[in-house]
N, C-alpha and C positions, 0 to 999 in steps of 0.2 A: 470528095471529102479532103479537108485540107488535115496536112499534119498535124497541126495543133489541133484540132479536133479529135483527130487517131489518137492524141497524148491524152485529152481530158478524159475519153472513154475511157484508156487503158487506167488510167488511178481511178477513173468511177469504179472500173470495174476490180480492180485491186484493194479498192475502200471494202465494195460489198463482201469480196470474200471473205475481207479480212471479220467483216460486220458479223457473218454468218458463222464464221468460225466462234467466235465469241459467245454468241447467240447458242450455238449448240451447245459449248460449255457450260455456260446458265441454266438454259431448261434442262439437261440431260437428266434432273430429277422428274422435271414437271412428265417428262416422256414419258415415265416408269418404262425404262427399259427392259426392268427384271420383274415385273407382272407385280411389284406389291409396292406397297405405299403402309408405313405407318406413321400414325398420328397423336402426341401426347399432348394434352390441355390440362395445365390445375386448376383454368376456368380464369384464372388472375387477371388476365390480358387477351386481348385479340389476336389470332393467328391468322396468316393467310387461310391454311387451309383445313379451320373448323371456327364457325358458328360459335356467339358465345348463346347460354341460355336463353330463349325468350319465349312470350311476351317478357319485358320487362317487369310489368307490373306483377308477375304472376311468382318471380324471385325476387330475395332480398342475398346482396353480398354480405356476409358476415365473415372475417380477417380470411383464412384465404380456405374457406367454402361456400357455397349457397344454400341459403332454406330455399325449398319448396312451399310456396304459400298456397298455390292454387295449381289447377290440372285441367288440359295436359301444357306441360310445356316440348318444348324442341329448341334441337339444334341441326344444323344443316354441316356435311362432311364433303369438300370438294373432290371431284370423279371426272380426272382430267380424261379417263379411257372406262371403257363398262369394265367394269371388276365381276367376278363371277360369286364372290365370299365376302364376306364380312365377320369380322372379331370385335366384339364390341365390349371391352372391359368396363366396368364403372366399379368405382368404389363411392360408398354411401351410406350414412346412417340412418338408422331406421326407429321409430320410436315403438311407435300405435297402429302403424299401418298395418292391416293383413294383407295388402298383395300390392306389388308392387311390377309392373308394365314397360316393357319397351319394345318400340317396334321401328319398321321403316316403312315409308309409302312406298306404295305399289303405284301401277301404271293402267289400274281401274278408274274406272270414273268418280268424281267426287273424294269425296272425304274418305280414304281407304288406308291402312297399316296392316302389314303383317305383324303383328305381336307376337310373342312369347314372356316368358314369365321372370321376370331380374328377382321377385322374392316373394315366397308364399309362405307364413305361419306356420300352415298344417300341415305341408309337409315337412318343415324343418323340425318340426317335434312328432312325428308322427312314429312310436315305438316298432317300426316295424323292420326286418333283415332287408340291406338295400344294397343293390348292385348299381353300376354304373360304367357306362362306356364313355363317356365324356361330355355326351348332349345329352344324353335321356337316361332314365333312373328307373329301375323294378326295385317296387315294395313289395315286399310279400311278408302275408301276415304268418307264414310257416314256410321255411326256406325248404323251395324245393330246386332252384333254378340259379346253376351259376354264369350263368351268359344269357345276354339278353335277347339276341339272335334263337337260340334255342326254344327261348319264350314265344316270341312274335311267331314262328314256324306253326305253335301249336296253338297259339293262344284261344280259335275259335274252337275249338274243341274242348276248353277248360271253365267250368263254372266259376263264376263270382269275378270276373275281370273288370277290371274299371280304367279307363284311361283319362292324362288329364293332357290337355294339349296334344295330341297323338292319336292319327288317324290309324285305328284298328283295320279299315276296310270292311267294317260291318253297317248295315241298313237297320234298322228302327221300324217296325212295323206292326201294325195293330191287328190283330185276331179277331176278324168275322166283322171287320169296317167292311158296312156301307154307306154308300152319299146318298147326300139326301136331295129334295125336290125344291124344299122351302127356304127362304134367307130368314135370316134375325141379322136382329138389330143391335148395336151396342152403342147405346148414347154418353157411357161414360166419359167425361171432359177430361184429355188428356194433353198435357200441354212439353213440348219439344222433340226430341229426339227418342224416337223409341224403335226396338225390335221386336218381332215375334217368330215364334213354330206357329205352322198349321202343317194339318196332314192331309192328302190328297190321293183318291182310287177311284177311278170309273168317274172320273169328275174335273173339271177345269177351277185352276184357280182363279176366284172371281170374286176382286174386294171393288166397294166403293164408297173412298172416305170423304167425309165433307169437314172443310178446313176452313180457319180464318185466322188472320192476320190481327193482332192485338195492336203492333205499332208502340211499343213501349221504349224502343231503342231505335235511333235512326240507323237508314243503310236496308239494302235490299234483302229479304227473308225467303228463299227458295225452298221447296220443297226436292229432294230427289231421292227415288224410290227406287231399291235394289228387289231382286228375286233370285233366290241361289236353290238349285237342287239339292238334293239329297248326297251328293258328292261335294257339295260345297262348292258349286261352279256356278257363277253368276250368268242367268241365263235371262233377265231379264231387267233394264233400267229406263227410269224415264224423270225427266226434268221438267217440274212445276214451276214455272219461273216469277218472282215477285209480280201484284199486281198491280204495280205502280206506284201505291203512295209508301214512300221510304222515309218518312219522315218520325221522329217522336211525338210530336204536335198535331201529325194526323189521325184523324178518328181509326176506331178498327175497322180493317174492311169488310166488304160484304161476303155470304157463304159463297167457295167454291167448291162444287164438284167433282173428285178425282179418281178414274175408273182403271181397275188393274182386270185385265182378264188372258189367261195364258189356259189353250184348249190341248189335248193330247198329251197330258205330261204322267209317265211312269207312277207308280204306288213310292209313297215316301214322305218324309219329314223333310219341306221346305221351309227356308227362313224367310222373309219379308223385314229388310231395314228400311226405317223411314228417316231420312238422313236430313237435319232443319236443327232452325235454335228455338230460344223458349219464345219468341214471338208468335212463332205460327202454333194454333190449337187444333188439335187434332177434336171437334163435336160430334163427332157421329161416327160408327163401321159400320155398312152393310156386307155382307158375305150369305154364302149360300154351305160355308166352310164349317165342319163341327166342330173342332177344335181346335183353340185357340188359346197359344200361352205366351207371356211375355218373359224376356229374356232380362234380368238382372237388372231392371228397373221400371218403374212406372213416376208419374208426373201426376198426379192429380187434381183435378184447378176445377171441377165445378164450386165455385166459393165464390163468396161474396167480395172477394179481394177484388174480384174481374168484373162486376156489372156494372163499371162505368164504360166497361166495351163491348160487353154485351148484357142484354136485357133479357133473354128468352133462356139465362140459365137457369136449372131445375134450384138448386142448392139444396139435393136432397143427400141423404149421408153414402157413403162408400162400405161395401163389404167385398173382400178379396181373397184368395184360397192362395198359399204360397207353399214350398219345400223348403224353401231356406231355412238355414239354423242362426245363423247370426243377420239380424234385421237391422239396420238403419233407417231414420226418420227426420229428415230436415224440411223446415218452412224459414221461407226469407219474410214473411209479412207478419205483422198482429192477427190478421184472418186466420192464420194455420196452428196459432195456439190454441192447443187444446188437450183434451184427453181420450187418449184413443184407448179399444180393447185388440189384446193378442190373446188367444185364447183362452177367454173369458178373464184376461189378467189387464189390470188397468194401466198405462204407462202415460206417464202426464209431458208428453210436449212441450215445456214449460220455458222453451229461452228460443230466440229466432240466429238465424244463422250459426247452427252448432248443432252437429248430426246426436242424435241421441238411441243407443244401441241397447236389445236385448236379444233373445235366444228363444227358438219357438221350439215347441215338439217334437221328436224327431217325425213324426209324420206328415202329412197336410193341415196345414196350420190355418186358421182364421183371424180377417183383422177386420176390426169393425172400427171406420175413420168418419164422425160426426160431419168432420166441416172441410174435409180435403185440404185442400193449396198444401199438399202434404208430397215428398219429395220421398219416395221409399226403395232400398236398395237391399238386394241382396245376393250372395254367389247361387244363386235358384232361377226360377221362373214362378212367376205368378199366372192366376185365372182371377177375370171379372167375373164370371159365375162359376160355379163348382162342376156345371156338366161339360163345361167347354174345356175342363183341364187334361190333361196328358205327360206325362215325364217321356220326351225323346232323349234326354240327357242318363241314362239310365247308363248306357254302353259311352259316353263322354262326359266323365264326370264332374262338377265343378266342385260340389259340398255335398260329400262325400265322408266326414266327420262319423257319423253316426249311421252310415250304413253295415250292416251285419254281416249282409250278405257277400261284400265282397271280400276277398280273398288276396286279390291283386290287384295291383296300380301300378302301371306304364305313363309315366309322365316326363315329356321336353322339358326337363326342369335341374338344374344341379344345385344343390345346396350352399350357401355363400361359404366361402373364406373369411373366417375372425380375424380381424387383424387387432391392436392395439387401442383402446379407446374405446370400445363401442362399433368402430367402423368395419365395415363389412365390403367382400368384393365377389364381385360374380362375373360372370362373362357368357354372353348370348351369340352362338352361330347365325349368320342370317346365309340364306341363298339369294343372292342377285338378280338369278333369272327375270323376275316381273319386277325389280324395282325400279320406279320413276328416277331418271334424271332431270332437271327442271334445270336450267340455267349453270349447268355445269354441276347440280348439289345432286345427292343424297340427300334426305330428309327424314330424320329420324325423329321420337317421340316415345316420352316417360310419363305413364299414366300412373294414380291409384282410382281407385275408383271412391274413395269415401275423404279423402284429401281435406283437413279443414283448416284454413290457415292461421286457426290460434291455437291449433296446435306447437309449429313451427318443428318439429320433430324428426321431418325427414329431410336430407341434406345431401348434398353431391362435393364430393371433394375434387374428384379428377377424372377425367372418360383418357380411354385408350383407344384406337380404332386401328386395326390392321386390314387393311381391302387387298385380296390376293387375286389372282387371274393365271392364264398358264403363259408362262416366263417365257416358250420358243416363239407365240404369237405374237406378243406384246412388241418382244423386241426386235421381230424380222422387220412388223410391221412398220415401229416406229423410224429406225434408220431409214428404213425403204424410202417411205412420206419424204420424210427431211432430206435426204438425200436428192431426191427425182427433185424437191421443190428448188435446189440449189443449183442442179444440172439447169434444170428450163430456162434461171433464171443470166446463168451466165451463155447461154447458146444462145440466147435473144441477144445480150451484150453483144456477144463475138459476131455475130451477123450484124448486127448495125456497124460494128468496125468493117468488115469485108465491105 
């Protein structure tokens, strides 16, 4: 090796150092050396490292906040190393809305968020003595308890408990259930995304639904079907994958067949999510299951709005048993105007895309819907018939408004910050543990569930995101990296000079 050669290396190698050293000064943020990272957005502008709102179409910019026109939306939070916490501030107006949603994906299959609650109506007026430790909130409708801890120790031993977001560690279980030998049938047409309870003893669960593709939007329509126990632990998935034609143009397709059967599983209230968009229709249930309730919405499409895709609908009318107190009613077609009965009271349907809201009973409430393509929401569960119904939500409660009996409320929930104007602020703890990193994000998401966008009423001014980790790990680890990658790099150097 000639000298001048020995020269070029030695300034090669003197360039990189000098490169590397630069280079560490630069990222020494991106490293998080001290295990935390925070993030402020007033949404104005693009940042490296936050997401601005999207879809697009789903926000409008207005001088420096966004309406919320449609749900959900997201934004995505860069997660240069796994954080173990998240602090998620939003400040926000709120008009009409009674609940207001944000969560992060999880590292489940499909379409998955852990939620908790950014704003809830009922409990911000709810007259009752309230404590709080900084994530979670005891109501009590006669103050007996001034720590929360204290509470949670005894809780199962205390009548009239309710929880909202907040696993008690208590089971749901029916008195002198038995299974039965016989299926039924439930030909109700339901069409998108829905969940339910069924309950299960001395019995395997065993649905099988028959599904069809309408083809109304192009792009592929999957079905994927979750199964969670009694603990809320996903014990069962499976992916129904489009059957080829993805087209708008293409006809609907033909019925398929799709069988859930899970043999040996403990006494208890399981959930079943059916995870899809409004193309695929759910025509048929078979089960062998007694009871079956739907969880905070139903879809209703035997109507005539659909026989140009199918021909063998009934078009016979709807009757449905629900708990909810506060009901919603939206149809996107002319088909779905109409007038429907809530217990025996008339409410006229009378305008398409614009939820239209009344108040049932406090008990089990009947709605009798003529002509469906009828979109119906509420903080409850519903029954297609009256013997299949069941409240597991009794010890988790959603609307809970006009219950008597309970006495307390343990809810993941803090009540917002007034600020100036109208605007409100809140802030949601997340745990890390199971969150999805996708391409270096976080991926988070702000639901309501009844969101209409001529409302225009609910709005985001700023997100704040703190993502913490423990600060000995972060930063042994991250010099360590940098450091070794900088060592190998110049000992390769110095060996090609030798």
């Amino acid at each position: 090796m000639t000298k001048i050669t020995k020269f070029r290396i030695f300034i090669n190698l003197l360039g990189i150092i000098i490169i590397f050293l630069l280079i560490s000064s630069l990222i020494k943020k991106d490293l998080i050396l001290d295990g935390k990272l925070i993030i402020e957005s007033d949404l104005t502008k693009k940042l490296p490292m936050i997401s601005v709102l999207f879809p697009e179409h789903r926000v409008e910019k207005e001088n420096e906040h966004y309406i919320i026109q449609d749900e959900p939306i997201y934004f995505n939070v860069r997660s240069p190393i796994e954080f173990t916490q998240a602090e998620i501030d939003v400040e926000f107006q709120n008009g009409s809305q009674k609940i207001i949603g944000l969560g992060v994906a999880t590292e489940e299959e499909g379409w998955n968020f852990e939620s908790h609650t950014l704003y809830n109506e009922t409990l911000n007026n709810i007259d009752w003595y309230s404590i709080s430790d900084g994530i979670n909130t005891l109501y009590q409708k006669d103050k007996k308890f001034d720590d929360i801890d204290e509470f949670i120790e005894i809780s199962n031993s205390i009548e009239g408990v309710g929880a909202y977001d907040f696993d008690l560690g208590e089971n749901f279980t029916i008195p002198n259930y038995q299974a039965s030998t016989e299926k039924m049938t439930i030909d109700d047409c339901l069409r998108g995304k829905h969940e339910f309870y069924t309950y299960i003893k001395n019995e395997a669960l065993d649905f099988t639904f028959k599904i069809q593709d309408i083809n109304r939007t192009d792009g592929e329509d999957p079905l994927i079907i979750f199964v969670y126990n009694p603990r809320n632990k996903k014990i069962y998935s499976k992916i129904i994958s489009d059957d080829g034609l993805i087209s708008k143009i293409d006809p609907a397709s033909n019925p398929r067949y799709v069988s859930v059967y899970i043999p040996n599983l403990e006494e208890g209230v399981y959930r079943v999510e059916l995870s899809t968009n409004d193309d695929i229709f759910i025509r048929e249930i078979s089960t062998q299951q007694q009871k079956l309730v739907f969880i905070d919405r139903l879809y209703l499409c035997d109507s005539k709005e659909y026989s140009d895709g199918f021909v063998d609908l009934t078009l016979e009318p709807s009757q449905i048993y629900t708990n909810g107190r506060l009901i919603s009613f939206y149809t996107a077609h002319n088909a779905g105007l109409q007038t429907i009965s809530l217990d025996n009271i008339s409410i006229n349907i009378y305008q398409k895309h614009e939820w239209i809201e009344a108040y049932s009973n406090p008990k089990l409430s009947r709605i009798y819907i003529p002509k469906n393509d009828l979109k119906i929401s509420s903080r409850g569960i519903f029954a297609l018939e009256k013997e299949h119904y069941f409240n597991p939500e009794i010890i988790n409660l959603k609307d809970y408004s006009d219950i008597e009996e309970v006495n307390y409320i343990i809810a993941r929930y803090q009540k917002p910050i007034e600020l100036t104007n109208g605007w409100l602020k809140n802030k949601i703890i997340f745990n890390l543990d199971k969150a999805k990193i996708e391409n270096g994000n976080l991926k988070f998401m702000i639901s309501s569930l009844n969101l209409d966008s001529e409302d225009n009423d609910f709005k985001i001014n700023s997100l704040k995101i703190k993502l913490t980790g423990p600060r000995n790990i972060y930063s042994s680890l991250a010099y360590k990296n940098f450091w070794n990658d900088i060592k190998n790099k110049i000992n390769k150097l110095i060996s090609q000079i030798k």
